[in-house]
C-alpha positions as CSV (number, residue, x, y, z in Angstrom):
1,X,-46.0,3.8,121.2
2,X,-43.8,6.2,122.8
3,X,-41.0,4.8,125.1
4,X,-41.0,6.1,129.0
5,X,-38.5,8.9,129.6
6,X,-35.9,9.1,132.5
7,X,-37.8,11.3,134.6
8,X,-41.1,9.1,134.1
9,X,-39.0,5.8,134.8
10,X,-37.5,7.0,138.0
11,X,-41.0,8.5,139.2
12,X,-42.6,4.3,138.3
13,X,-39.9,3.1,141.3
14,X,-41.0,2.8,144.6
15,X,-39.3,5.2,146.8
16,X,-36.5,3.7,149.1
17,X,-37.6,3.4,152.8
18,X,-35.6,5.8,154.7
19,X,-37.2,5.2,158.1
20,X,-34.8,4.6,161.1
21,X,-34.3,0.6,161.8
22,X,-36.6,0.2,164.8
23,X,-34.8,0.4,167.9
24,X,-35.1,-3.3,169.5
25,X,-35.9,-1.7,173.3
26,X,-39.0,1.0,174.2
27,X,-36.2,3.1,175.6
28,X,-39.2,5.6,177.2
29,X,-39.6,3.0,179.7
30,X,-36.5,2.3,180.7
31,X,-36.0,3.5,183.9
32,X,-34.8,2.4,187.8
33,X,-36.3,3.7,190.8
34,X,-33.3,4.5,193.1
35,X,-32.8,4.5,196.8
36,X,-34.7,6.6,199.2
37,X,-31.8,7.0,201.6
38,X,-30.3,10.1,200.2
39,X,-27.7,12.7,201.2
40,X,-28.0,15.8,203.8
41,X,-25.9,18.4,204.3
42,X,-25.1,17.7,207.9
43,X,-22.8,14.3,206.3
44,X,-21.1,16.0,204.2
45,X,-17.2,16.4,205.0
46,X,-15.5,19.7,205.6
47,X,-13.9,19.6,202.1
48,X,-14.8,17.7,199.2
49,X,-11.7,15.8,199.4
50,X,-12.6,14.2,202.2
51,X,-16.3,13.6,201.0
52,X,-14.8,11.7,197.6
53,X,-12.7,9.7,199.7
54,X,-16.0,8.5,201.9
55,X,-17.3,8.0,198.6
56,X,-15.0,6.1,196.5
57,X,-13.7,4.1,199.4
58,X,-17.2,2.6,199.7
59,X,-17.3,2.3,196.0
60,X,-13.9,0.4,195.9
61,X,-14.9,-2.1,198.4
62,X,-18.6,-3.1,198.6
63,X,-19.8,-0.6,195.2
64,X,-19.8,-3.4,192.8
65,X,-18.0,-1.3,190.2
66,X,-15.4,-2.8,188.0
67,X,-13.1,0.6,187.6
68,X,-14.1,2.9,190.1
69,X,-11.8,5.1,189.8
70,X,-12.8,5.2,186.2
71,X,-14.0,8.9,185.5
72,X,-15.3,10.7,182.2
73,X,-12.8,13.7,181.1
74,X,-14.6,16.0,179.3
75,X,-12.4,18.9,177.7
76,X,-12.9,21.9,174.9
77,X,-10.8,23.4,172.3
78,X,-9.9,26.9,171.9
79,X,-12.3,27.3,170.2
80,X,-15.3,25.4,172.4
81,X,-15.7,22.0,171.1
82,X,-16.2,19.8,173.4
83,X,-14.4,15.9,173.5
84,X,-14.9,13.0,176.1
85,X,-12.9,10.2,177.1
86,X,-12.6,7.5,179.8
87,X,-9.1,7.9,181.9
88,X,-8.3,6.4,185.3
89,X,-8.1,8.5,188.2
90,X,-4.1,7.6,190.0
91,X,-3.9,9.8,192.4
92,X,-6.0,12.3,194.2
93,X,-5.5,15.1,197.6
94,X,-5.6,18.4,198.7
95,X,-4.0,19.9,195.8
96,X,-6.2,17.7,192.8
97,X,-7.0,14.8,191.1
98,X,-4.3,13.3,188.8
99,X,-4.5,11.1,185.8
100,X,-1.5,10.5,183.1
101,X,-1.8,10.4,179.8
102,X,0.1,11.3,176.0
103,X,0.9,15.1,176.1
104,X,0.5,15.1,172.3
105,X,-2.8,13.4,172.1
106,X,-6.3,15.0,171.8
107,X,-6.8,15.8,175.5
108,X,-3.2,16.9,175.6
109,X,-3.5,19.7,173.1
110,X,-6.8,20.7,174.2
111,X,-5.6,21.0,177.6
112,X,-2.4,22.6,176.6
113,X,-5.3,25.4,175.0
114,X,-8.0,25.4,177.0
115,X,-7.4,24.3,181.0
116,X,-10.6,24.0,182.2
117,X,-12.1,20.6,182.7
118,X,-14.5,18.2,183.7
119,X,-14.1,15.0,185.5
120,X,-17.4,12.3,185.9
121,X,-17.5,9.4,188.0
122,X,-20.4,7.6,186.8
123,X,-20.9,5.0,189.6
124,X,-24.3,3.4,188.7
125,X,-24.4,0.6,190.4
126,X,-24.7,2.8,193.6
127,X,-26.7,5.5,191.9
128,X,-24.3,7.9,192.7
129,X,-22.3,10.4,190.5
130,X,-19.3,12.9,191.7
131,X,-18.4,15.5,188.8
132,X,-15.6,17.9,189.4
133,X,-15.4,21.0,187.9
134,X,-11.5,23.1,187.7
135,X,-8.1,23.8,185.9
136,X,-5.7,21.3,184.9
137,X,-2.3,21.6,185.0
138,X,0.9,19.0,184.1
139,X,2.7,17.7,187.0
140,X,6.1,17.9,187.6
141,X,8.5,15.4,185.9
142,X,9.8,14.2,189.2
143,X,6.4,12.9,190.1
144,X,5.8,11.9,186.5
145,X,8.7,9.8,186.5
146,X,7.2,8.1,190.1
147,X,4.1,6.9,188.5
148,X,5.9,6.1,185.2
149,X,8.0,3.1,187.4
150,X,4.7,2.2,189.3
151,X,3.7,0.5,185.9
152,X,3.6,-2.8,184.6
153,X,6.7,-3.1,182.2
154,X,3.9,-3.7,179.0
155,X,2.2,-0.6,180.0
156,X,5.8,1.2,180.0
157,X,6.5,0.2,176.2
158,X,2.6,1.0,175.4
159,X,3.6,4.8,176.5
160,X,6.3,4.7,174.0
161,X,4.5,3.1,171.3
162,X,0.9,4.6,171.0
163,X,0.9,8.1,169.4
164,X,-1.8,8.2,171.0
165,X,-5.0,10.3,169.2
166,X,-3.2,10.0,165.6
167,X,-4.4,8.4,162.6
168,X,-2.4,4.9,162.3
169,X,-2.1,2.5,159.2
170,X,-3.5,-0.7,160.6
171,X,-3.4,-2.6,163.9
172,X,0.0,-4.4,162.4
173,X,1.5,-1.2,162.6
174,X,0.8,-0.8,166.1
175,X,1.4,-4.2,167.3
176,X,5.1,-4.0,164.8
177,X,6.1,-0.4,167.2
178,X,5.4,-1.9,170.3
179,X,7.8,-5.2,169.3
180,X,11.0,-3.1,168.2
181,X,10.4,-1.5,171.8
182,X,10.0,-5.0,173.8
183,X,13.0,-6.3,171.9
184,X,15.4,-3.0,172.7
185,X,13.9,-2.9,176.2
186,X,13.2,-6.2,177.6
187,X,11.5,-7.6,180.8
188,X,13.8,-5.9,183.8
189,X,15.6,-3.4,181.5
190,X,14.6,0.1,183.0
191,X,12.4,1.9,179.8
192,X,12.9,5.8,179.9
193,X,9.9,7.9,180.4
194,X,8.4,9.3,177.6
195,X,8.7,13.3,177.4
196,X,5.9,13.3,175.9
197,X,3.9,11.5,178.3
198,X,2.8,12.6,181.9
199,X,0.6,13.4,184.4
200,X,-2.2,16.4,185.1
201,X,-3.7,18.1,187.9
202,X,-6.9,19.2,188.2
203,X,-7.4,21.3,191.2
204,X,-11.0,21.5,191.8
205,X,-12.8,24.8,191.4
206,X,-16.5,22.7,192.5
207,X,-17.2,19.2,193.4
208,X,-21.1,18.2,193.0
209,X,-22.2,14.8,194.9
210,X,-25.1,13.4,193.0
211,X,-27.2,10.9,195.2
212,X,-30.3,9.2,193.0
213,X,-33.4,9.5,195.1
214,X,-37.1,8.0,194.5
215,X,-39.0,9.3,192.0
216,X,-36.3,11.4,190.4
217,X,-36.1,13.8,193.5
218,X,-32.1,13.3,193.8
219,X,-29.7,14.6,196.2
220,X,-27.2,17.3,194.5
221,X,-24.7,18.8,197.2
222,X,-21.8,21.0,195.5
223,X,-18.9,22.2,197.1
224,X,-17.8,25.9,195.6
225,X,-14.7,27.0,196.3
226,X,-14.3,30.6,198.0
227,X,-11.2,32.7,198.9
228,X,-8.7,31.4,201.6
229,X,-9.4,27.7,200.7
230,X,-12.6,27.5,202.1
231,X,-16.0,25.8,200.4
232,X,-19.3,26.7,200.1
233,X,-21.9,23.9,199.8
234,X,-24.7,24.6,197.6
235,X,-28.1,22.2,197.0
236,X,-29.0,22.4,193.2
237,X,-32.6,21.7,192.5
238,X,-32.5,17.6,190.7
């Protein structure tokens, strides 16, 4: 009797199942119905600003967020590709809205290419989201040096130890930098600022207030700038 070739063996096994693991939640129907007070134009602030300050000032208090001045940076390459992290807003006025960060990692370099940016604050709990639109640039090292005393001593060292957005060897690694720093800079010893570390400013080019609605009609109110520093407000269709 003839033996069973390769081919003929393989085709007797059943085929691996190579179905997605079912997801544990019907996602279709997840859903909230939000708020039917919404957002006209005749609240709105003079400048948006002022608006974000209503706005997070009411989230900071009675929002029941955990970060609010959390936001989502969103930034591109030179070449497009986009990349999104969660950074604390620390500082914001006429002139921008300020976060720090490590010059040399991945938001760094693609700011350092490609300005333009996006910032989300993703307030859910209130059913609100503000998204600014404009052009980052680094602050001065004066103002950089402000902040940089403004944090806790741990948070000083962290600055110097993280490279931030490179490939590291292991957690001991980490955790080994950030001792030979504590030990040559200890609790009350002044720590340097990093030059490689600092602050941006992204002075807005539009602010869009997103107000959820009942049955998905939301408010969307968006402040373009125009020539002189005025705005123009805009309503975009939800």
């Amino acid at each position: 009797m003839g033996g069973v070739t390769d081919r003929e063996a393989d085709s007797a096994v059943p085929a691996a199942d190579t179905a997605p693991a079912s997801v544990p939640f019907d996602l279709a129907s997840m859903r909230k119905q939000y708020r039917a007070e919404g957002l006209s134009e005749t609240e709105l602030a003079a400048t948006p600003v002022e608006q974000f300050a209503r706005w997070f000032k009411q989230a900071a208090t009675d929002g029941g967020l955990f970060e609010p001045n959390a936001m989502v940076v969103s930034t591109a390459d030179a070449e497009g590709r986009p990349s999104s992290r969660t950074v604390l807003l620390k500082h914001f006025d006429a002139q921008g809205f300020v976060f720090y960060t490590n010059y040399d990692s991945r938001k760094g370099r693609e700011l350092d290419a490609n300005p333009y940016v996006s910032l989300l604050f993703p307030w859910h709990p209130m059913a609100r989201q503000v998204v600014v639109t404009g052009v980052a640039r680094r602050t001065g090292r004066d103002e950089t040096a402000a902040y940089f005393r403004t944090r806790p001593h741990g948070s000083q060292l962290g600055a110097w130890a993280s490279v931030q957005s490179s490939v590291v060897a292991g957690r001991r690694a980490l955790d080994s930098a950030y001792a030979e720093l504590a030990a040559r800079y200890p609790e009350g010893e002044q720590v340097p600022v990093p030059p490689h570390w600092g602050g941006f400013r992204v002075a807005p080019q539009a602010v869009e207030f997103w107000q959820g609605r009942e049955n998905r009609l939301h408010d969307r109110l968006r402040y373009v700038a125009e020539g002189a520093g005025g705005w123009r407000v805009e309503r975009l269709s939800p």
